[in-house]
C-alpha positions in Angstrom: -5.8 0.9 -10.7 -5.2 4.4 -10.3 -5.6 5.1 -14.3 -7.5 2.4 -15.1 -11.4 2.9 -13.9 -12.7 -0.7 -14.9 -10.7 -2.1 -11.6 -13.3 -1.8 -8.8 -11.5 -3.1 -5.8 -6.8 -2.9 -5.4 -5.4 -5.8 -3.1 -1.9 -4.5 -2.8 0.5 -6.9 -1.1 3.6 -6.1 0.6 4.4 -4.0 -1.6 7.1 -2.3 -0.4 9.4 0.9 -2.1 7.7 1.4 -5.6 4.3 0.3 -3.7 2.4 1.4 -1.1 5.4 2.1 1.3 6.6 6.1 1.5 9.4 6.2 -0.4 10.3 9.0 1.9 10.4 7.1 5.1 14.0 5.9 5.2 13.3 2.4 6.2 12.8 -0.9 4.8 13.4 -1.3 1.0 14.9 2.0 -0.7 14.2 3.4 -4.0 18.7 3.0 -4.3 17.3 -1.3 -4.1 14.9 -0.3 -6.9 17.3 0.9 -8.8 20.0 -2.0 -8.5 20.8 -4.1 -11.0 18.4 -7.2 -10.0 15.3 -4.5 -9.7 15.9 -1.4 -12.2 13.6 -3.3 -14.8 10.3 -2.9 -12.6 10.5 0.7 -12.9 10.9 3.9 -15.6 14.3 5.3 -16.4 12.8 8.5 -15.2 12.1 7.0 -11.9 15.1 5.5 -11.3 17.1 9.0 -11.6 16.0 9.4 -8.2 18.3 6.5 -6.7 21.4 9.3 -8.2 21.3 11.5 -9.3 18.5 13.1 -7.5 17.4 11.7 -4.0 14.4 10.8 -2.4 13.7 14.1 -1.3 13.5 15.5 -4.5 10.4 13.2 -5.6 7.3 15.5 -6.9 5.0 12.4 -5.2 5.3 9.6 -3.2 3.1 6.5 -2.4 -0.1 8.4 -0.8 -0.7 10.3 -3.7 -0.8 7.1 -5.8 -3.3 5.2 -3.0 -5.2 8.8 -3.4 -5.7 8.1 -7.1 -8.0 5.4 -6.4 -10.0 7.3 -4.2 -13.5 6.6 -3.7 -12.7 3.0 -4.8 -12.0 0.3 -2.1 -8.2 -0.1 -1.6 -6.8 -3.4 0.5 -3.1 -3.6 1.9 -1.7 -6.2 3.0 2.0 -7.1 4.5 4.0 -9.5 6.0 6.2 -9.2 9.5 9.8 -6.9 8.7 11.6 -10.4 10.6 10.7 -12.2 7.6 10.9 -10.0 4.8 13.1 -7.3 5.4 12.4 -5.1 2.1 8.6 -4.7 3.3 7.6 -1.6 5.1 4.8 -2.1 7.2 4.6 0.9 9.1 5.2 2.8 5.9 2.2 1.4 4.2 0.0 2.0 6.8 1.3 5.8 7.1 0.7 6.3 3.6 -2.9 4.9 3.7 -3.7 7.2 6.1 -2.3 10.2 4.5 -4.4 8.6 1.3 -7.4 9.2 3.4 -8.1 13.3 3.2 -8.8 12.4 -0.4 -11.4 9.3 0.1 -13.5 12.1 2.6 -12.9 14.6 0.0 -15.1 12.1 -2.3 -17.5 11.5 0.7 -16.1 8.4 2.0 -13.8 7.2 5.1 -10.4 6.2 3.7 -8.6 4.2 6.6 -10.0 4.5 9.7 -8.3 4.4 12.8 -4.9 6.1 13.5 -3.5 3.8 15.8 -1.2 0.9 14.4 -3.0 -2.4 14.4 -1.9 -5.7 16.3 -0.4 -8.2 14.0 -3.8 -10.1 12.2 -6.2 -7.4 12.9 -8.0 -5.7 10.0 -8.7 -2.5 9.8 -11.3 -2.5 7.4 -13.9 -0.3 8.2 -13.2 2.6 5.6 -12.8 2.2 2.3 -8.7 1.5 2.5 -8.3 -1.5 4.4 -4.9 -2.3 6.1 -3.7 -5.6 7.8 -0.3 -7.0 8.3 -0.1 -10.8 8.9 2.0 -13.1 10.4 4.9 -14.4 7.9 7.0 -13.0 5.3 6.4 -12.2 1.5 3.0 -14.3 0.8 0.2 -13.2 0.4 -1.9 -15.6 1.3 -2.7 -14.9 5.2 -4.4 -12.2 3.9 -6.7 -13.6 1.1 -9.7 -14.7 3.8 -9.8 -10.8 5.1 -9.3 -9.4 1.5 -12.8 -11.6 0.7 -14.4 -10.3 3.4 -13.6 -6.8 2.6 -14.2 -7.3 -1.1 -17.7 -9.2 -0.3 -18.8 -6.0 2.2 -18.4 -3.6 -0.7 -19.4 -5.7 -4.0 -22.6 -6.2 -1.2 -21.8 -10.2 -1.4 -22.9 -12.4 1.9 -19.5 -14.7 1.8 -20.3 -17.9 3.3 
């Protein structure tokens, strides 16, 4: 989405390191996972030199400046509880959507809005980056029926 302008809406589901999780918040998945031998595939060679090595640390970017790319364009994120997928960061996500945000209002637009962490099943969704953690693990299907809404409220659909 960020490179590509014919997407006009992201849904990004938990996501996690290599997502829209700060690689730079040492919790949840790490980019060392990424670069295992089950997960190194997903990713550039280049990218991977980071897990060793380089560190974390020594990463140009990191998952903000990616969410900014899409800027003014809506952005939804979406996870699932830590208890039930332990490689999905939340908290991270939701940090880096707001650090995403300077660049929405830069483009005359709210990015996330709201700075306190929401309850489990609320939506925040009244900016142009959405964020909403649901109940459950890896799936993202708790978090289809607010994704609509969102998507409906800025393609200006009525969803029934």
């Amino acid at each position: 989405m960020a490179y590509d302008r014919r997407f006009s809406i992201g849904f990004i589901g938990s996501s996690g390191a290599g997502g829209a999780k700060l690689l730079r918040r040492n919790f949840g998945e790490r980019l060392e996972n990424l670069a295992s031998s089950g997960e190194y595939h997903w990713f550039a060679p280049n990218f991977l030199r980071y897990a060793g090595p380089r560190t974390v640390a020594d990463l140009p970017i990191d998952a903000h400046m990616l969410i900014a790319l899409a800027a003014p364009r809506p952005l939804f994120i979406g996870a699932g509880l830590l208890e039930h997928d332990g490689w999905v960061d939340p908290r991270g996500s939701f940090e880096a959507a707001k650090a995403a945000s300077p660049a929405y209002r830069l483009l005359g637009v709210p990015g996330l809005v709201g700075d306190t962490y929401p309850q489990i099943g609320e939506t925040r969704a009244a900016g142009r980056i959405a964020f909403c953690q649901h109940a459950g693990g890896h799936n993202n299907g708790p978090n289809w029926p607010a994704f609509l809404d969102f998507a409906a409220r800025h393609w200006g659909f009525q969803r029934r």
